[in-house]
C-alpha positions in Angstrom: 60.1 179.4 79.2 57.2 180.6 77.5 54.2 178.5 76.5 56.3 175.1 77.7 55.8 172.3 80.5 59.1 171.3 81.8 59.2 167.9 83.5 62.3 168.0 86.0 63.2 164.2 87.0 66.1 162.9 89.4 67.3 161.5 92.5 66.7 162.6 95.9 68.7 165.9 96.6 69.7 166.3 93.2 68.8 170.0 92.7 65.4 169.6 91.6 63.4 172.0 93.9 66.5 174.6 93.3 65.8 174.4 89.9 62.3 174.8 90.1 62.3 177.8 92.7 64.8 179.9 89.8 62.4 179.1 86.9 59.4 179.9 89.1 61.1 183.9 89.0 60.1 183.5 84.8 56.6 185.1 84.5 53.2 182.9 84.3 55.1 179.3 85.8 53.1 177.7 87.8 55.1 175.1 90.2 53.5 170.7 90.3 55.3 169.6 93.1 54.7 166.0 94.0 56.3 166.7 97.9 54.5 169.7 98.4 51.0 167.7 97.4 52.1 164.8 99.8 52.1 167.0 102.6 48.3 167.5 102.1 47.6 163.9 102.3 47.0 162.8 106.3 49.3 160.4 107.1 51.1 160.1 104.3 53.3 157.1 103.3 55.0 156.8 99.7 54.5 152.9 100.6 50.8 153.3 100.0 49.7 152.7 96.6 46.3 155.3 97.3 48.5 158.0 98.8 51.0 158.0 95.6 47.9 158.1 92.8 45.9 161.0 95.1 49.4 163.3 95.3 49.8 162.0 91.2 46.3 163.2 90.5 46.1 166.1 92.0 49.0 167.2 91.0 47.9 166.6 87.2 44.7 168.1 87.8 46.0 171.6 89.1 48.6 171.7 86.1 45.7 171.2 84.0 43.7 173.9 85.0 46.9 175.8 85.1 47.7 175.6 81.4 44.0 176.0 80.4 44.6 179.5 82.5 47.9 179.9 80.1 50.3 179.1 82.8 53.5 177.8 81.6 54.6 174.6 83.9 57.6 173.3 85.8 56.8 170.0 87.3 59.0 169.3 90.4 59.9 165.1 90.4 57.9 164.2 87.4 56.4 160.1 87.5 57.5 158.1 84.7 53.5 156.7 84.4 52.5 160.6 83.5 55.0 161.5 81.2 52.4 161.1 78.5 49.7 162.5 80.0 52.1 165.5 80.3 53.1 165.1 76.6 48.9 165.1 75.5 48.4 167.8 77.4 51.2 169.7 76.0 50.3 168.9 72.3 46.3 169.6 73.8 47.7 173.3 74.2 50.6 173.6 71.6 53.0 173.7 74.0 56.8 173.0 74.1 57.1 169.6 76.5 60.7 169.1 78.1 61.9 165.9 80.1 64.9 166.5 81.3 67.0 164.8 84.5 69.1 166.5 87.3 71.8 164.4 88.5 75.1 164.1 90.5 77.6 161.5 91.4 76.2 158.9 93.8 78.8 160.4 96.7 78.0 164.1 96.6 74.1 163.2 96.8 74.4 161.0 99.7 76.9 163.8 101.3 73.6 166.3 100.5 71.1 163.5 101.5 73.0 163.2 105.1 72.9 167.4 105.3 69.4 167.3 104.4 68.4 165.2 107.2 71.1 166.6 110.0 69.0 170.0 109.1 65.6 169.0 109.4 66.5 166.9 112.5 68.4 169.9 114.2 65.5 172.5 113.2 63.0 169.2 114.6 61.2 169.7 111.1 59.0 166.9 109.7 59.1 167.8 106.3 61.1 165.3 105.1 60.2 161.7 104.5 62.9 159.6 103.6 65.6 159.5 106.4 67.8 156.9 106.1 70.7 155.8 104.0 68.8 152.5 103.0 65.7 154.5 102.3 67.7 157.0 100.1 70.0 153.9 98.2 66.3 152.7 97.5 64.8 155.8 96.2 67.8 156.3 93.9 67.3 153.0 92.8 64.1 153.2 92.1 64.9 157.0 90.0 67.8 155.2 88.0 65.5 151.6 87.4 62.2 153.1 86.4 61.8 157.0 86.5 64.9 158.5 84.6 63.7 159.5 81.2 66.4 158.1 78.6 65.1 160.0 76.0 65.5 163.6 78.5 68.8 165.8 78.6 70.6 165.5 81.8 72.4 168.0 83.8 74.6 167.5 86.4 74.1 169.4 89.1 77.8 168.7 90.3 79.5 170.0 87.8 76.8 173.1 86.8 75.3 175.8 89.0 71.5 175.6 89.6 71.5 179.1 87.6 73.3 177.6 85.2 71.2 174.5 84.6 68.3 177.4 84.3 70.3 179.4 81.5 70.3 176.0 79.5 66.6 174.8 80.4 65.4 178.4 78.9 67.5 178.2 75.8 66.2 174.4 75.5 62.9 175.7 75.5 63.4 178.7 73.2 65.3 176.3 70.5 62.5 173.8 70.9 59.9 176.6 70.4 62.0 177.5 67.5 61.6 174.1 65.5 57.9 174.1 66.5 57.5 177.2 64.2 60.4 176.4 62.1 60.2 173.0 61.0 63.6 173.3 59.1 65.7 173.7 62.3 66.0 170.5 64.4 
């Protein structure tokens, strides 16, 4: 995962954070995380236009500093309105840029939505901010209707361990790094 920013985009509960946590064990990764940045923002509310661009913003600025200090970068819930601002900064830096979405049948995310929220509710944790059905029917909607990237690879987390989603990210990024110096191969 050398030398690469990897965008992860999907639905609530889809595996992304799993992903992320296994590529963060790869050397010199550095982690954007739009729900760890919310957190930081008092009072938080994804209905507020301010609180979104701040968490977006910040979270671009620190993976920009990051890859100046020749981080490689796994971005946690990437935002369809950065995606090139992701792709500049990539081609800034010569690096390998990866979109790709983490998915699962509607059913088994609800079923890991519903476990989410019986956990944080029984451990009285406030770390989660969607916790409701109707908010997390929305939320998908919103992921399938303006945030999944038709152009990315997508994985189903269903069907493919979060190590092995990993195993094929890294050779994504190695083949991709590959054609970069190769123009042959495609």
């Amino acid at each position: 995962m050398n030398n690469s920013i990897v965008v992860l985009n999907g639905p609530m509960c889809a595996g992304k954070s799993t992903i992320t946590k296994l590529l963060m064990q790869q050397d010199n990764v550095f982690r954007g995380s739009y729900d760890a940045v919310k957190w930081l923002i008092s009072n938080y509310s994804a209905d507020n236009e301010s609180h979104r661009k701040i968490a977006k913003e910040v979270i671009f600025s620190a993976i920009t500093t990051a890859v100046e200090s020749g981080l490689s970068i796994v971005i946690d819930g990437g935002f369809a309105d950065f995606r090139n601002r992701y792709k500049e900064l990539a081609q800034k830096f010569n690096l390998i840029y990866v979109s790709l979405n983490i998915e699962a049948p509607i059913e088994i995310l609800e079923k890991r939505f519903l476990e989410r929220v019986d956990s944080a509710t029984q451990a009285n944790s406030k770390t989660i901010s969607v916790t409701t059905l109707e908010g997390f029917h929305s939320r998908y909607q919103w992921y399938l209707n303006t945030n999944k990237d038709l152009n990315g690879t997508t994985f189903d987390s269903s069907k493919m361990s979060a190590d092995e989603i990993v195993t094929e990210i890294i050779k994504l990024t190695i083949a991709r790094e590959g054609s970069k110096n190769n123009p042959k191969i495609t």
